[in-house]
C-alpha positions in Angstrom: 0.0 0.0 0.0 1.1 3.4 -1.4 1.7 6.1 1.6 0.2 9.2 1.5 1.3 12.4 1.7 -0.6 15.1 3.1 0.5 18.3 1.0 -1.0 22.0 2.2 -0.2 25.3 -0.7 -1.8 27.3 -2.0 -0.2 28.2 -5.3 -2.0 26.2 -7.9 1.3 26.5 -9.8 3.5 24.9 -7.0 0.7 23.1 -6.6 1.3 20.5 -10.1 5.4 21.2 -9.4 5.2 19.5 -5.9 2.9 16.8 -7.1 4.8 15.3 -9.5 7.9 15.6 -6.8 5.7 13.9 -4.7 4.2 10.9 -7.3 8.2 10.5 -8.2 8.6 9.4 -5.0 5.9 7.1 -5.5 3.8 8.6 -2.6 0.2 9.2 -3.3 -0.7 12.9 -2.8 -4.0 14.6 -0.6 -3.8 17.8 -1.2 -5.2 21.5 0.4 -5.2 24.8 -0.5 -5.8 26.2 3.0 -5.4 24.8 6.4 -9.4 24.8 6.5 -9.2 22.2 3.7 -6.6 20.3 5.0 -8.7 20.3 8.4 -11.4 18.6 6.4 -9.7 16.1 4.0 -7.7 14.9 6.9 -10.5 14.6 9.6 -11.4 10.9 8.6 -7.7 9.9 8.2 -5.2 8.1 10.6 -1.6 9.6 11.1 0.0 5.7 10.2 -1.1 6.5 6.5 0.7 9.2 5.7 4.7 9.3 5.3 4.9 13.0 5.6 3.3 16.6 5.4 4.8 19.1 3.5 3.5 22.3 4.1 3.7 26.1 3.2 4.3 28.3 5.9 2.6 31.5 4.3 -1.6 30.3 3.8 -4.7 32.8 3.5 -6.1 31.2 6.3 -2.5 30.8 8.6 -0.6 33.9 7.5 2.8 32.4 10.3 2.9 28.9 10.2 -0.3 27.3 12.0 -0.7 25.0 8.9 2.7 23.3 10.6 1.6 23.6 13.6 -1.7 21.6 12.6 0.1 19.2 10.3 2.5 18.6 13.9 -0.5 18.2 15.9 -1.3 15.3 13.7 1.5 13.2 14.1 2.7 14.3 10.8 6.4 14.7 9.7 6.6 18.3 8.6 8.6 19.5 5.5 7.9 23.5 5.6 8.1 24.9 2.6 8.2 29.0 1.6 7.7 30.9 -1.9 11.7 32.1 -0.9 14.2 32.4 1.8 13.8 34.8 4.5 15.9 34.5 7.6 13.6 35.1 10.3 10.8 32.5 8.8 13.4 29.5 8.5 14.4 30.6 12.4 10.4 30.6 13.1 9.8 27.7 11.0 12.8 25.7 12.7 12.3 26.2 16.0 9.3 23.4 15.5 10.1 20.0 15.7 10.2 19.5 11.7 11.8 17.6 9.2 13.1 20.1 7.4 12.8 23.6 5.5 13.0 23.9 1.8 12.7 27.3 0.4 11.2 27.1 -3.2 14.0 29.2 -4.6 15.1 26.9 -7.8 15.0 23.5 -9.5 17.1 21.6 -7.2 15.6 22.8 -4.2 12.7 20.5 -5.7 15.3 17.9 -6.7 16.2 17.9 -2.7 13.0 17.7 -1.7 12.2 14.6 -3.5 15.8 13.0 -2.2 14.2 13.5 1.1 10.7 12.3 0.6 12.4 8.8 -0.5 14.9 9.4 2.5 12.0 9.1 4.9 10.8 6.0 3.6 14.4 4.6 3.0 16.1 5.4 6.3 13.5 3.1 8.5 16.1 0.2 7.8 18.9 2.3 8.4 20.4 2.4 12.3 22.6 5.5 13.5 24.5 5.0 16.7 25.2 7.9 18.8 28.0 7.6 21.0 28.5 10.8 23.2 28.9 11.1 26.9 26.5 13.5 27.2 22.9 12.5 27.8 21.9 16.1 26.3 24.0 16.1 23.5 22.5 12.8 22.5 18.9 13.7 23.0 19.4 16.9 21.0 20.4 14.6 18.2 17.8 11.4 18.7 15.5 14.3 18.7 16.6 15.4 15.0 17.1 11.9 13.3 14.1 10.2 14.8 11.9 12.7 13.1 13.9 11.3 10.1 12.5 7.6 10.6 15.9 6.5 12.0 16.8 3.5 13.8 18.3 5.2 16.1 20.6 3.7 19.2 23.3 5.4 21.8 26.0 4.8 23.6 28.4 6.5 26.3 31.5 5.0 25.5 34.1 3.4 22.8 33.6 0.1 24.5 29.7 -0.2 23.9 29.8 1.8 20.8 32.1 -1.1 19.4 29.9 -3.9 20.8 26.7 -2.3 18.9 28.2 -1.6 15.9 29.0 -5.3 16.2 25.7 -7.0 16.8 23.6 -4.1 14.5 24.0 -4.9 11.2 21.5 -2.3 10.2 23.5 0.5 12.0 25.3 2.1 9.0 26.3 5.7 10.8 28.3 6.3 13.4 28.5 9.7 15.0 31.2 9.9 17.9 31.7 12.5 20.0 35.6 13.8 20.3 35.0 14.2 24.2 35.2 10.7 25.1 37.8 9.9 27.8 41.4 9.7 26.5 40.8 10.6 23.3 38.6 7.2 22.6 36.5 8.9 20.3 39.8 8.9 17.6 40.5 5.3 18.8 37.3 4.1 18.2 37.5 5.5 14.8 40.9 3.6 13.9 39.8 0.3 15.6 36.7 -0.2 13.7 38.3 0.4 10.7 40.6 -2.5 10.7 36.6 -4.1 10.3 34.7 -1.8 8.6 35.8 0.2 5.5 34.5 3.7 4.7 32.4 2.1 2.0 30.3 -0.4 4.9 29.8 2.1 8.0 30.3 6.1 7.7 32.0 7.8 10.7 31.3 11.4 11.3 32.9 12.7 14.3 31.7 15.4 16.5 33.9 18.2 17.2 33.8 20.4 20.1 37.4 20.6 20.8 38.4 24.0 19.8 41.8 22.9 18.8 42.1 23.5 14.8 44.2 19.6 14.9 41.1 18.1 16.1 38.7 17.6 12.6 42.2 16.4 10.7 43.0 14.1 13.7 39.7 12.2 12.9 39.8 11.9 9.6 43.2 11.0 9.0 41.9 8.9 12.1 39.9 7.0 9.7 36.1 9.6 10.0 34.2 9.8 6.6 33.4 13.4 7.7 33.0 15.7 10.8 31.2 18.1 12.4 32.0 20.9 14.6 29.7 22.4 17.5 27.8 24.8 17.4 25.9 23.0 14.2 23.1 24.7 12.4 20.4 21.9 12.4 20.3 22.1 8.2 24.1 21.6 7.9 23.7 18.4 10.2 21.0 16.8 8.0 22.5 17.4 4.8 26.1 15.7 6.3 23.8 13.2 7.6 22.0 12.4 4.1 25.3 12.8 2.4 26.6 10.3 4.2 23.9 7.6 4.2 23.8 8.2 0.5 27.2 7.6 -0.4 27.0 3.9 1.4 24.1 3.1 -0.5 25.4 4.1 -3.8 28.4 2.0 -2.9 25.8 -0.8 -2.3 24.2 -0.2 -5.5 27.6 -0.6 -7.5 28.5 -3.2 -5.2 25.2 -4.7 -5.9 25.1 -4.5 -10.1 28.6 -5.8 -10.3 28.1 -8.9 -8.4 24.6 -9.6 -9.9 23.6 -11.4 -13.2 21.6 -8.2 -14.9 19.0 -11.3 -16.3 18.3 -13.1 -13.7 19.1 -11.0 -10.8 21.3 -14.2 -9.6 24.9 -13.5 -8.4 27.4 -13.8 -11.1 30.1 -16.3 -11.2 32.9 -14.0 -9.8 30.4 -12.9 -6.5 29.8 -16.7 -6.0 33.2 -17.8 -5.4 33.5 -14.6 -2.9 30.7 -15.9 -1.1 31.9 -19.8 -1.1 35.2 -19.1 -0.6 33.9 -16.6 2.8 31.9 -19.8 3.8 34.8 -22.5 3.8 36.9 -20.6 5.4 34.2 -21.1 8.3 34.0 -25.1 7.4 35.0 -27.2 4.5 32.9 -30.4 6.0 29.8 -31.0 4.9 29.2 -28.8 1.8 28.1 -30.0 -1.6 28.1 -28.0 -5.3 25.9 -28.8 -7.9 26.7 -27.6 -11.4 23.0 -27.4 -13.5 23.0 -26.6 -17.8 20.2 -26.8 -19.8 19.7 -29.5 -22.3 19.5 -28.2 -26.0 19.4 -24.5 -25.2 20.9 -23.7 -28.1 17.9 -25.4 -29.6 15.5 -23.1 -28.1 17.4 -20.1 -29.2 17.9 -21.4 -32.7 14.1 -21.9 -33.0 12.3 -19.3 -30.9 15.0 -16.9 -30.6 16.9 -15.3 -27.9 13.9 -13.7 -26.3 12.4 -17.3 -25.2 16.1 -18.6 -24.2 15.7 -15.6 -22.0 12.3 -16.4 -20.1 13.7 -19.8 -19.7 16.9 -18.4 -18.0 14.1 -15.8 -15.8 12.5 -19.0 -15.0 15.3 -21.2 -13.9 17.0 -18.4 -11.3 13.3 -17.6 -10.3 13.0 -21.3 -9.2 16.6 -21.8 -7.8 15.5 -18.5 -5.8 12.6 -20.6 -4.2 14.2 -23.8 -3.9 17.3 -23.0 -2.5 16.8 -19.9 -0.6 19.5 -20.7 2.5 22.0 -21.9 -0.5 24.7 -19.9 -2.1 23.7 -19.8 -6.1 24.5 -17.8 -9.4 24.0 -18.0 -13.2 27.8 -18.9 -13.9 27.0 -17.9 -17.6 25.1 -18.8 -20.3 22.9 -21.5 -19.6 25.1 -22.8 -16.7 23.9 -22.4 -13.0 25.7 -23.8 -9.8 24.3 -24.2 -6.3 26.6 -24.5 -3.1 25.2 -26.0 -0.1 26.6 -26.0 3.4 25.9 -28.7 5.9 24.3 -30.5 3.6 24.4 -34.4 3.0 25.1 -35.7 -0.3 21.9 -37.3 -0.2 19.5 -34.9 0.9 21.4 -32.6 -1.9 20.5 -35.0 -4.3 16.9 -35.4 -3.4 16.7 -31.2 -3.7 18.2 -31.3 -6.9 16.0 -34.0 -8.2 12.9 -32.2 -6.9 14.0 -29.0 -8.1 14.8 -30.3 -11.9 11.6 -32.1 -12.2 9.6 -29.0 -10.8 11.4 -27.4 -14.0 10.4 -30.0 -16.0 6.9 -29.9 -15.6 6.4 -26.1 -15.5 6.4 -25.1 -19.0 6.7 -21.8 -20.0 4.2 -19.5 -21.5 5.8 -17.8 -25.2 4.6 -16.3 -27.5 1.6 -18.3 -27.3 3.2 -21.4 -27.2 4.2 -23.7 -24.0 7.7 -24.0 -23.6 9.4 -26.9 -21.6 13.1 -28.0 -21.1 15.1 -29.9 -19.1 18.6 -29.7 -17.7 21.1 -31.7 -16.6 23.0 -31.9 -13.3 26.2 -32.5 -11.6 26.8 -32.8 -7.8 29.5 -33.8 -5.3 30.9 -33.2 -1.9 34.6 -33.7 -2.5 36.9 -31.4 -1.5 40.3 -30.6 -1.7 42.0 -27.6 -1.2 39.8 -24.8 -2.8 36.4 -24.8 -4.6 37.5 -25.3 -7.9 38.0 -28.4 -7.3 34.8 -29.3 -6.1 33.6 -27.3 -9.8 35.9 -30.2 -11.6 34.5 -33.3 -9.9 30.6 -31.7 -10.2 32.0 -30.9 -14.1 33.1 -34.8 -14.8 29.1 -35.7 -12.9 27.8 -32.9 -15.5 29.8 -34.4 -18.5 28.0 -37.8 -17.5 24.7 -36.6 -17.2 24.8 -35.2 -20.7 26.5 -38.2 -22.2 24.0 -40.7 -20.8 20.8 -39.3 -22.0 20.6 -36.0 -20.3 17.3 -35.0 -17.5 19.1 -36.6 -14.6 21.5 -35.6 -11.8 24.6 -37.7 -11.8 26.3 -37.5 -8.3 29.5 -39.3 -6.0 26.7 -41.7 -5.3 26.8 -43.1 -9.2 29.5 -45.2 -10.8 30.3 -44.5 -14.5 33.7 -44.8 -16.5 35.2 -41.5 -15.6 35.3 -42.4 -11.5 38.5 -42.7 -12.2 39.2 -39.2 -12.7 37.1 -37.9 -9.8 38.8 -40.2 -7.3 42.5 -39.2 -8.3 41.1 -35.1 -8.0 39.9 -35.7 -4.6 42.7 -37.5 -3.1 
């Protein structure tokens, strides 16, 4: 279900301008032209529906604000918008409890204010840890991100700080204060790094130090960023959303370069990251299964490369399902491989078997016409020394499979001529 977004101006030109910043965010937009008819199209309407309100702070009807103040009395997150900037309105305007003020001076003021309308729904999966050792310091700052949809969580010291970032995956911004005993704060910074790169958990560090050393100490320290106190509440936020963005686009490369653009499986090279990360843990008990479709070429040759396509969609849509604890990836073409930890050979077997005849009898709806393949498969358990040896036993299975009529799994469990070969590489 779409959230809403309660949106209160009376300019019917920045009226359409803020609607389609608002349906770019994929919000759904009740709008007002006074705070009368915001009183009215809101009455019947619960606070959990809404993301946000963004609001003009110069109405007919509330000449200084009381459209914020209404929207605040809701339960609303505020956004207060004005035609311009003017000093003394964004001092009034800030001295609420909102999200934040965004003067509609130019394009990217707009451009902004959508960044932050998906910020709000964004940052509810995204934990900042406060670690200062004063409990009114920190609440000053809670007070600002929560209204933000932080996760937010504090600390007093470099010790705990360590521990949550730790056991909080989700917590992806630090901010430490630089008046923690003996210069921990700077500490902190450098032991966490030999864990966490700038690219996996931004550190901004809070300066009140007077000492002009102190912001280069924690950056060369290891700190993404810093800020120094007194900070304006604006400048905060914006260091704050810089931040959190610049992990996620790293995520986002991260993300396309390790991920099969097709199917959406990892590709080959993020697979052996992730098995090679996992025997490091254990190399007992794991089995890989290499999986190629029988007579693709066939299907391309005859329906074209759109249909080989929905067949590759289909097959990493189902290895999805059916292995969803597993380690897989389209290894390229019409080659798939699935590693499984603590898993029998046996009850790998029976899952591959399952999961090939599910394949089997699912045919796939082309161009009008019902589409079915099979594949073959290749599985062992046999180790020795890294995973690509595993990928040349499973390989030999594979070659077997195809050889000897194709639709079957061929595992350490079967004997066939080239036993030979597997037994010499796993010894």
């Amino acid at each position: 279900m779409k959230h809403k977004v309660l949106l209160i101006e009376d300019s019917h030109h920045d009226m359409r301008l803020l609607k389609r910043v608002i349906g770019k965010a994929n919000l759904e937009v009740v709008s007002a032209d006074s705070l009368t008819r915001a009183k009215i199209v809101f009455a019947d309407s619960e606070p959990e529906q809404f993301l946000c309100a963004v609001v003009e702070y110069t109405l007919p009807d509330a000449p200084r604000g009381e459209a914020i103040d209404f929207a605040l009395s809701a339960y609303l997150p505020v956004i207060a918008i004005t035609s311009g900037f003017d000093e003394d309105i964004r001092d009034n305007i800030l001295q609420r409890d909102v999200v934040d003020y965004v003067p509609k001076e130019n394009a990217q003021m707009y451009e902004y204010m959508s960044r932050l309308l998906f910020r709000l729904e964004k940052n509810k999966n995204i934990g900042v840890l406060i670690t200062h050792p004063k409990r009114a310091v920190r609440a000053s700052i809670l007070s600002i991100l929560r209204r933000h949809n932080f996760q937010i969580f504090e600390s007093t010291s470099a010790s705990d700080a360590e521990s949550l970032v730790q056991t909080l995956p989700q917590v992806k911004l630090l901010l430490v204060s630089d008046q923690l005993k003996e210069g921990a704060g700077i500490d902190l910074v450098a032991s966490l790094r030999k864990v966490y790169s700038k690219e996996e958990l931004a550190i901004v560090g809070l300066i009140e130090n007077p000492q002009e050393h102190a912001p280069a100490r924690f950056i060369k320290g290891g700190a993404n960023d810093y800020l120094t106190f007194p900070y304006a509440q604006e400048a905060f936020l914006c260091r704050v959303m810089l931040n959190v963005e610049y992990i996620e686009h790293i995520d986002t490369i991260k993300q396309v370069a390790n991920t099969d653009y097709l199917t959406g499986l990892p590709n080959r090279r993020h697979f052996f990251d992730k098995v090679n990360a996992e025997l490091k843990r254990d190399t007992k008990h794991h089995c890989l299964a290499l999986i190629d479709l029988d007579h693709f070429k066939d299907i391309n040759d005859t329906l074209g490369h759109d249909a080989g396509d929905e067949v590759l969609k289909a097959v990493g849509s189902t290895l999805k399902q059916r292995f969803p604890q597993d380690i897989i990836a389209r290894f390229g073409g019409e080659e798939f491989c699935v590693f499984m930890a603590d898993t029998s050979l046996e009850d790998a077997e029976a899952a591959l078997s399952d999961f090939k005849q599910q394949c089997k009898e699912t045919p796939i709806q082309y161009a009008g016409t019902s589409l079915r393949y099979t594949m073959s498969v290749g599985l062992t358990r046999h180790f020795r020394d890294n995973i690509e040896s595993m990928l040349k036993i499973a390989d030999i299975h594979l070659y077997h499979a195809k050889e000897t009529g194709r639709d079957k799994v061929v595992s350490d469990l079967d004997h066939h001529p080239d036993i030979d070969a597997i037994h010499s590489l796993s010894t």
